[in-house]
N, C-alpha and C positions, 0 to 999 in steps of 0.2 A: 492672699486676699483676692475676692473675685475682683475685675475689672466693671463688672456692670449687672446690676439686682434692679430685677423686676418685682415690682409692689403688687399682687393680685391683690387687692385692697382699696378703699376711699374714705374720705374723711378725715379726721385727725390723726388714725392710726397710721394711715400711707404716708398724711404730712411727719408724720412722728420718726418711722422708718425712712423717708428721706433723706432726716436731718442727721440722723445717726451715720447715713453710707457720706453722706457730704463730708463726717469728721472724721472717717475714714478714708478720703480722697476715693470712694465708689462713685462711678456715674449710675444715675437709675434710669427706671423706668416706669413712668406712670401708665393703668391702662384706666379706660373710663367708659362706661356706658353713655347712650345718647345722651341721656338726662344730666350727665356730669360734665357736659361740653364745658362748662364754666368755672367748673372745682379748682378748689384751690393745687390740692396736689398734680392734677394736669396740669397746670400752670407753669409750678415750681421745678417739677423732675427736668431733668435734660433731654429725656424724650417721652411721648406722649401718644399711645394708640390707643383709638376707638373698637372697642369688641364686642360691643352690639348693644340693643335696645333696651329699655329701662329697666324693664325687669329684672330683678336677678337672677333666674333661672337661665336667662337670654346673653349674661352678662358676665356679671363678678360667678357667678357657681357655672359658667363655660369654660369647662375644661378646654376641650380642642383648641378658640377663641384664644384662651391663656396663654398655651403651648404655642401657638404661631406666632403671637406675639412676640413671646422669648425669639423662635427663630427668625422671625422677620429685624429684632433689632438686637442680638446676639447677645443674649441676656443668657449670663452664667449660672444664675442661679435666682428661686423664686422668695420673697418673703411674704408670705399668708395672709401677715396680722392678727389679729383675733374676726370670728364667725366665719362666715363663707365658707371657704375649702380649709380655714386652718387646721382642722380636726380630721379631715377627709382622707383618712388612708389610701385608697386609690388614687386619687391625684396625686399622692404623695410616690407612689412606684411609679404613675406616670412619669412624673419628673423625671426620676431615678432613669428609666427606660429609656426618655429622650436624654439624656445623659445634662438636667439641668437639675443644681444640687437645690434640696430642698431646706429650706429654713425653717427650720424644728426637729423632732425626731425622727426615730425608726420608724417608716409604717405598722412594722410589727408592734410596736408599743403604742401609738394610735389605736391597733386595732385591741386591743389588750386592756387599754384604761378606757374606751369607746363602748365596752360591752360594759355596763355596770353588774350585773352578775357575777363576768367572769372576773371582775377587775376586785369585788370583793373576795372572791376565794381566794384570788393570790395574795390579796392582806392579810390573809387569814393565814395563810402558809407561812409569809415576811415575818409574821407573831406584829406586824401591826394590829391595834386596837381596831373591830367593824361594832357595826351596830346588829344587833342580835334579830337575826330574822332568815329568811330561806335559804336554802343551799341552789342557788343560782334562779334561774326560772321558775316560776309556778307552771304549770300545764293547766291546771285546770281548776273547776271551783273548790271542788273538794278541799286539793293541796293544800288552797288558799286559803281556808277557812281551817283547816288540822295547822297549819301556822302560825294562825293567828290565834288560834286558843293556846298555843305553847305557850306563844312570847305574851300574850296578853292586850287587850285595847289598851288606848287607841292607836291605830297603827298606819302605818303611810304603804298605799300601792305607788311602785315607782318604773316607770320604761325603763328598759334597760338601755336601751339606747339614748336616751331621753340629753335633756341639756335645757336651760334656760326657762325654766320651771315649767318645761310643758312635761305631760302626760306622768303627774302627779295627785294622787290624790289623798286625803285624811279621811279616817275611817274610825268612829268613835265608836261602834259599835255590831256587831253580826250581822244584824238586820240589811246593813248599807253596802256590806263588802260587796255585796254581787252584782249592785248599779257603780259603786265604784272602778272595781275590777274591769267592767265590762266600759265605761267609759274612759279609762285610763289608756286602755287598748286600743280605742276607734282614736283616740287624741293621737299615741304615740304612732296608729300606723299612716295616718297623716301627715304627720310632722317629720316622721322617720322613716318611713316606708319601713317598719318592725313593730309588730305591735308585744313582743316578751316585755311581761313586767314581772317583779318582784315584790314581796313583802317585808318590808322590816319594823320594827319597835319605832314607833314614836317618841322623842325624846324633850320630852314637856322644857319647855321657854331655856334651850338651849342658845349658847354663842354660835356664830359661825364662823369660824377661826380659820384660814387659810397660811401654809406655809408654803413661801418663795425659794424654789429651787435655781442651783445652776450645776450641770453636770454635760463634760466634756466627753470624746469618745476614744477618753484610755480608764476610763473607770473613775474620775472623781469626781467626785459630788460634796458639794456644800449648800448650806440651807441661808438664807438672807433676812432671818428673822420673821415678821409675822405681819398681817392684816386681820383687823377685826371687818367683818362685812356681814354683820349682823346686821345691817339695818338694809331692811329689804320691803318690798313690797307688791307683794304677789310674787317670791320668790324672785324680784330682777333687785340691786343691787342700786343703792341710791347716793350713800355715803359709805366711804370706806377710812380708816386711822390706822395707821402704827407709831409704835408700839400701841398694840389692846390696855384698855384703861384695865382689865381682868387680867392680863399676863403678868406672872412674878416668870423670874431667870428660871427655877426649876424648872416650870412646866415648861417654860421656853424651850428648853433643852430640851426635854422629854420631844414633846411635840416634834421638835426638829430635828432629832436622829430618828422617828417614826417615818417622817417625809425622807427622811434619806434613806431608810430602808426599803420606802415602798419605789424609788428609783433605783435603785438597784435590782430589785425583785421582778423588775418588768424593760432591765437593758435600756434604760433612759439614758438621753443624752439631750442637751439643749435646756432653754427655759422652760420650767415647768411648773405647777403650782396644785399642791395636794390640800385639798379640803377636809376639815373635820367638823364636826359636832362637838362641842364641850361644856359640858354639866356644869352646875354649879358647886357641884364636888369636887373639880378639875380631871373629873373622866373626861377622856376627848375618844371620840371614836372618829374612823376612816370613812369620807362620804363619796367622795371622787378625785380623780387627777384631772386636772385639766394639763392640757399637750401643747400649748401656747403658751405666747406673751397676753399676759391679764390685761383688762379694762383700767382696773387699778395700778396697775405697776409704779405710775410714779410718785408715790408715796415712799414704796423701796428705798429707788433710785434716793431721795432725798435725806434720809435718815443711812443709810447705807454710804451714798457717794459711788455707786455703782451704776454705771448704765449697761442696763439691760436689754435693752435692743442688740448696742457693741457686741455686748457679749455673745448673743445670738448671732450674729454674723460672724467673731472671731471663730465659735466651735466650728459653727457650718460648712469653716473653709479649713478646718483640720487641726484648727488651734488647743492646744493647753488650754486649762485654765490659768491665770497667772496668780489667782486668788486664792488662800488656803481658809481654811474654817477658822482659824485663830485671829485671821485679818480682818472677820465681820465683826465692827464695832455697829450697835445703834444708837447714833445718836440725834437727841431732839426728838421733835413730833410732825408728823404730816397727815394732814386731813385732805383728803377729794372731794368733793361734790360736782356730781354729774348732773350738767345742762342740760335740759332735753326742753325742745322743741312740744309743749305739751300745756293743756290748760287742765291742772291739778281740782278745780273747781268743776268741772265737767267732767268727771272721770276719768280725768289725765289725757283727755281725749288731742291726741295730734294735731300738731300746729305748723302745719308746712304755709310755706308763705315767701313774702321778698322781704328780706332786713331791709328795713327803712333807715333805721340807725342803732347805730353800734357803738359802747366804752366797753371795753374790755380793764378789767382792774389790772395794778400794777404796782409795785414797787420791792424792799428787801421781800424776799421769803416767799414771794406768790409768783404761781407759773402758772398758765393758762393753755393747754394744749389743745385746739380747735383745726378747723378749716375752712369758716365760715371769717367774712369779711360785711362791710356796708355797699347793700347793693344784691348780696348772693340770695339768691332763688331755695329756697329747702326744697327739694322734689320731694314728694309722698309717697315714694315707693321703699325708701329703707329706713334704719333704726332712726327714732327722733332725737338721738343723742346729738348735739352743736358743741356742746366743749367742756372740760375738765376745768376746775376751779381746782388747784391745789395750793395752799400751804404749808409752812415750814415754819416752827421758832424753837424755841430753846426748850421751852415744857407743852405741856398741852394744853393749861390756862390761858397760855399765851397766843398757840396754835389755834384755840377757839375763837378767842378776840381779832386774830385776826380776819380770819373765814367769817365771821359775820362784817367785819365792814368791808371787804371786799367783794362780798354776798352784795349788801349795799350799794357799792358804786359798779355792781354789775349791770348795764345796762341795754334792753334789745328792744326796738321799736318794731311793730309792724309783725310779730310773731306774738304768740301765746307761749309764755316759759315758767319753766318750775324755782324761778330763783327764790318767788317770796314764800315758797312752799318751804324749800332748804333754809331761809332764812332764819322761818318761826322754827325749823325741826334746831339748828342749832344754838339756839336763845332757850330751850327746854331745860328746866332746871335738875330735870331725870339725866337730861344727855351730859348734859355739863359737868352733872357727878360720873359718867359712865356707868349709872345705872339701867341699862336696856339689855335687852335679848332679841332675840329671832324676831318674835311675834309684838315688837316695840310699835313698828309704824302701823299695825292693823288692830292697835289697841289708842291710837293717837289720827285725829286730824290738824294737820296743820295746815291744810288748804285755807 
């Protein structure tokens, strides 16, 4: 196991990665932009370097700035987190290069599930289920539109590069493709410096089912059961559950030897987590891999008894896994709701500010994973997410009841928050049967 891990990260996720290398007897290392002079996980780490100005571009996505870091306080090895550089395959061989192990996978496999084109052909190879649409890139309008008459309207232009619902767009009809296509491309070569997009079939008021990988680097891999993350809005990701109130054990399976095909198929190793689409027929098709630790994850962790972080640092450092597919039980239910710093009544518009006051809820079965305290400052410069609401009980009647009174006695003064947004979404008598899909919250206000 390393002696000392470096967080490129801030917020709950570095405070989160902290506490994993602490029960590991790892020392860390926190780094922080000017703006984060006050963060909690500067605080907390055992050691603590400034790598430049608020920005992110200036900051957390400074490569070089990361790298000296590590050599300046002999950091073995880096862990990402989720955003920033976690998906960044170059950073990832820099690492490699400066001989600091990276915490996730192969670059190679970064660069492989990072391309959505290329990362559908090789499902398609795996004989994983994709969704019916172009053989990698469109070029041009033509292609795009001799596609889209195959698979038929309405149909989704997607970056191939893309991530976090930018440079996507729905196209219900011919007429649209050509302002679509063409703004999909100015989105993704902004956001991505690549503007290749793809087209694929639209898959009318589908689930959004992700399965939790963990795969070690002598070949094993096992799947961790499921997150339903259907409820979205504008493509970001609001509440997440496991078990899916829509999953029976078959498809579980199904689903879950699919995820483990499509790691193998592209030499994964580490925490990982493949995306599908699934019908109400219980078609699921292949939508992406993501190459991180999730937003969601502990949910897993809770229904599982698995921590995912550990496990991410045991591979990282050459380990086995010690865990076989037979040994994933699920049990119970876990629900997240994410905080975000935001006045849902305004267009969700951003709510940086100073916490005036703060109750964070508590007792059996709820976790709160944050990095926000009474007193801290929200800078404006990154995600308005402030902290994870999760519960745990024995079914999911009961998991619900509790998420709404600790929705309740969630309480932050002096910011704009989406608690009582989450609140009304989990008192909905559609939600509480597990009646929803994809397009639930943009057919609902709960502001």
């Amino acid at each position: 196991m390393f002696n000392k891990v470096l967080i490129a990260n801030r917020g709950e996720i570095a405070v989160r990665v902290i506490r994993a290398c602490r029960e590991l007897g790892v020392r860390t290392v926190a780094v922080f932009s000017e703006a984060d002079r006050g963060a909690l996980h500067a605080q907390i780490a055992d050691e603590a370097i400034c790598i430049g100005p608020a920005s992110s571009k200036d900051s957390y996505l400074n490569v070089k700035s990361i790298l000296a870091a590590c050599e300046v306080t002999g950091a073995e090895a880096i862990h990402p987190g989720f955003g920033f550089l976690s998906e960044n395959a170059t950073f990832a061989r820099m690492c490699k290069r400066c001989g600091v192990a990276f915490i996730g996978p192969d670059p190679s496999s970064i660069d492989l599930m990072g391309d959505k084109a290329q990362a559908k052909e090789t499902m398609k190879s795996a004989g994983v289920p994709v969704v019916p649409g172009s053989d990698g890139l469109v070029n041009t309008m033509d292609e795009a539109k001799a596609v889209a008459a195959v698979i038929g309207y309405p149909v989704m232009v997607k970056a191939s590069a893309g991530g976090g619902g930018r440079g996507i767009r729905l196209v219900e009809k011919e007429e649209d493709l050509e302002s679509a296509v063409t703004a999909a491309k100015q989105e993704a070569l902004s956001c991505f410096g690549d503007d290749g997009v793809y087209v694929e079939k639209f898959i009318k008021n589908p689930r959004h089912i992700e399965i939790q990988l963990l795969a070690d680097q002598f070949g094993n891999v096992i799947h961790l059961g499921e997150r339903d993350c259907s409820l979205q809005r504008r493509n970001q990701k609001m509440l997440e559950e496991t078990p899916s109130p829509f999953m029976n054990p078959a498809l579980r399976e199904r689903m879950g030897e699919a995820a483990k095909k499509a790691a193998v198929a592209c030499g994964y190793y580490n925490a990982g987590t493949v995306e599908f689409l699934v019908d109400d027929q219980e078609n699921f098709y292949f939508m992406e891999m993501n190459t991180r630790i999730q937003v969601e994850h502990p949910i897993t962790e809770l229904v599982t008894g698995v921590d995912l972080v550990k496990q991410q640092l045991l591979v990282a450092a050459g380990e086995k896994l010690s865990l076989t597919q037979d040994q994933i039980k699920l049990t119970g239910h876990a629900i997240e709701c994410r905080i975000n710093a935001e006045n849902p009544k305004l267009n969700f518009r951003p709510s940086p500010g100073k916490i005036q006051g703060l109750h964070m809820p508590g007792g059996p079965g709820v976790r709160v994973d944050s990095a926000v305290y009474q007193g801290y400052e929200i800078p404006p410069y990154y995600d308005s997410m402030i902290a994870k609401l999760i519960v745990y009980a024995p079914t999911r009647p009961e998991a619900i009841m509790k998420m709404k009174w600790a929705l309740a006695e969630f309480l932050v003064d002096g910011v704009d928050t989406n608690i009582d947004y989450q609140l009304n979404l989990v008192k909905n008598e559609d939600f509480e049967s597990g009646n929803y899909d994809i397009g639930f919250l943009g057919r609902h206000n709960f502001a």
